[in-house]
KEFIVO-108602 format. One line per 5 residues: number of its first residue (from 1); their letters; for each residue x negated, y negated, z negated of C-alpha. Coordinates in nm, 2 decimals. Layout:
BEGIN
NUM> a> X/Y/Z  ...
# end
This chain:
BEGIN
1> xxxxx> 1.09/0.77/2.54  0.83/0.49/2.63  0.58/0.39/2.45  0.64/0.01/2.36  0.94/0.18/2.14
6> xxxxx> 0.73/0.37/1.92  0.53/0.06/1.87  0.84/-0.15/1.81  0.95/0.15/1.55  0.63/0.13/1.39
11> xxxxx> 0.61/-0.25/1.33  0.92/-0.23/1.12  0.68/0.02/0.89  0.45/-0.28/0.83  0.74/-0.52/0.72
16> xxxxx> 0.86/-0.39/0.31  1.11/-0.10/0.37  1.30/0.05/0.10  1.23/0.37/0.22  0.90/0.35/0.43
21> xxxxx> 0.85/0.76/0.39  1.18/0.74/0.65  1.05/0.51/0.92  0.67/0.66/0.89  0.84/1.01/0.97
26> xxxxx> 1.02/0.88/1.28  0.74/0.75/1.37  0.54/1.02/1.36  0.80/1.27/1.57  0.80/0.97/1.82
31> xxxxx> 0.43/0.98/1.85  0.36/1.36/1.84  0.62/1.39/2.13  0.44/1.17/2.30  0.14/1.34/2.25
36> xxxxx> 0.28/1.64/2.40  0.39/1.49/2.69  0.07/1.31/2.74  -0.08/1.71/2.70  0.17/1.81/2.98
41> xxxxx> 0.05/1.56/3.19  -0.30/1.66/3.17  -0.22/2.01/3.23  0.01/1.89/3.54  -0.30/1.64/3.68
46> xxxxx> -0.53/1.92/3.60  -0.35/2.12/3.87  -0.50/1.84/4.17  -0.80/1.78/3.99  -0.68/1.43/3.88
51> xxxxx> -0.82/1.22/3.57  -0.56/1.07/3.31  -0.66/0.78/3.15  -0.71/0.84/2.74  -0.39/0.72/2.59
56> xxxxx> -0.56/0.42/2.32  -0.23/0.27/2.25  -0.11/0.64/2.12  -0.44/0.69/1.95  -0.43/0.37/1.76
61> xxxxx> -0.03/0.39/1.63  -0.15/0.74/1.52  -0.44/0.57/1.32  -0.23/0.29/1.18  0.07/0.54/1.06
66> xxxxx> -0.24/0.73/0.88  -0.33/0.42/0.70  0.05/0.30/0.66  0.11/0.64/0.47  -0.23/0.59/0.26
71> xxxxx> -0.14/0.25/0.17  0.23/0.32/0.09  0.09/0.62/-0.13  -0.15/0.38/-0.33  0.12/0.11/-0.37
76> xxxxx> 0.36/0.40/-0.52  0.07/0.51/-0.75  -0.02/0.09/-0.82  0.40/0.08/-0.92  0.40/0.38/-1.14
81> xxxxx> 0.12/0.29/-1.36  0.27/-0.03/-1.41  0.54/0.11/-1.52  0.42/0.36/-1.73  0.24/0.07/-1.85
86> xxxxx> 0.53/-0.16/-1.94  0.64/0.15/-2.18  0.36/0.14/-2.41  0.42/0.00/-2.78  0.26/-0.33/-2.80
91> xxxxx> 0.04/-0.20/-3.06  -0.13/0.10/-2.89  -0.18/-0.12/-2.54  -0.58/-0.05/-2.45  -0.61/-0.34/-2.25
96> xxxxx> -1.00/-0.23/-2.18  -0.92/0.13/-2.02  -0.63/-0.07/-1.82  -0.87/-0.30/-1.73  -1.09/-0.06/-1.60
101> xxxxx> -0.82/0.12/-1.41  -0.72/-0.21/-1.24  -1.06/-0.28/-1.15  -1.10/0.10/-0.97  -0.80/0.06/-0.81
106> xxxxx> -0.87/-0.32/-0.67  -1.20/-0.17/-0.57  -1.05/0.10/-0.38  -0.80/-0.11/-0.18  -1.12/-0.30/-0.01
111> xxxxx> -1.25/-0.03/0.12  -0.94/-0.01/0.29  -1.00/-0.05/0.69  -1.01/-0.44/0.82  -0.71/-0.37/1.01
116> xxxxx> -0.49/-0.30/0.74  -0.61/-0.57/0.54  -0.42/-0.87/0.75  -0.05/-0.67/0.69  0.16/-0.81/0.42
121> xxxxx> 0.25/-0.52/0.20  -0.16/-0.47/0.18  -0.20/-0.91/0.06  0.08/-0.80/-0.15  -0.07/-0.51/-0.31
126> xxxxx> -0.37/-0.67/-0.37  -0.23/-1.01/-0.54  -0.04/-0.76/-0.78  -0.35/-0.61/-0.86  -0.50/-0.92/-0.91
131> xxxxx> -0.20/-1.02/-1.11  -0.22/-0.78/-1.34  -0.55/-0.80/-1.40  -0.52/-1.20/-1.49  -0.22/-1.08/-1.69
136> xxxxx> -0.46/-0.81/-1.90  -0.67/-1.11/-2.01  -0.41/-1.25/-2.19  -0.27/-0.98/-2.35  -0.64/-0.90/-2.49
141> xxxxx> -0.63/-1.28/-2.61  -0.26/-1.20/-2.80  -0.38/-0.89/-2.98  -0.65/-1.08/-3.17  -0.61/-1.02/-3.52
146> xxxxx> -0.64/-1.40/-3.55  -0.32/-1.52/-3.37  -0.10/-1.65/-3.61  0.23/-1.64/-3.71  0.29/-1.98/-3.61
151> xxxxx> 0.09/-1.90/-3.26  0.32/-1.66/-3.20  0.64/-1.87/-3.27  0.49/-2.18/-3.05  0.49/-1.88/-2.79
156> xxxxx> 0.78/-1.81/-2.78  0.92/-2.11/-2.80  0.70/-2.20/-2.53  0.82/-1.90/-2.30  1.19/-1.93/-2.44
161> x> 1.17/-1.51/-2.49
# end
């Protein structure tokens, strides 16, 4: 198994999957059979008192399948609350404690390492944060107790819903 085709494997993580649990766990058998071979070899070049080089490339696709899985884990969590979200009665939407939760969560993805930060599904977790968080302002705006029948109506109208 050589090396360039774990990182070929891995770099179909980074693109959306539909089920990116699947490829990560490839992934990670790949890697952790190359890390035993790269063990046996050590144990082999021990034998002649040889070096072998540290393995970087190996070291790094273990790092990125760490923060893959972390970042697939927070865009699960991101997707559920907005779903559990999209269930609540107009009424009884607390657009302030949502707020806040989008806020915590936004803050959370940028401490995310540098790396992960130029791969798409992380750009696209963070404009749907973003998103939602533009999207909370208006909905505070449309619970005023002042919005009008008629406001409502030119809404819709507006919207065609």
């Amino acid at each position: 198994m050589s090396f360039f085709f774990v990182i070929s494997i891995f770099l179909t993580i980074r693109k959306t999957s539909a089920f990116p649990y699947n490829e990560m766990n490839k992934s990670h058998d790949q890697i952790k059979s190359l890390e035993n071979e790269y063990q046996d070899i050590c144990s082999a070049a021990g034998l002649f008192e040889v070096q072998v080089l540290e393995p970087k490339a190996l070291k790094q696709c273990r790092k990125e399948i760490r923060f893959a899985k972390h970042l697939w884990d927070y865009i699960y969590i991101v997707e559920e609350s907005i779903e559990d979200w999209k269930k609540t009665p107009w009424q009884k939407i607390n657009v302030e404690n949502m707020d806040l939760e989008c806020k915590r969560m936004a803050k959370e993805i940028k401490a995310t390492d540098k790396d992960v930060k130029s791969w798409d599904i992380f750009t696209n977790l963070e404009l749907t944060i973003r998103n939602l968080i533009s999207s909370l302002k208006s909905v505070a705006e449309l619970q005023n107790p002042s919005i009008r029948e008629r406001h409502w109506r030119e809404l819709m109208a507006a919207t065609k819903v």
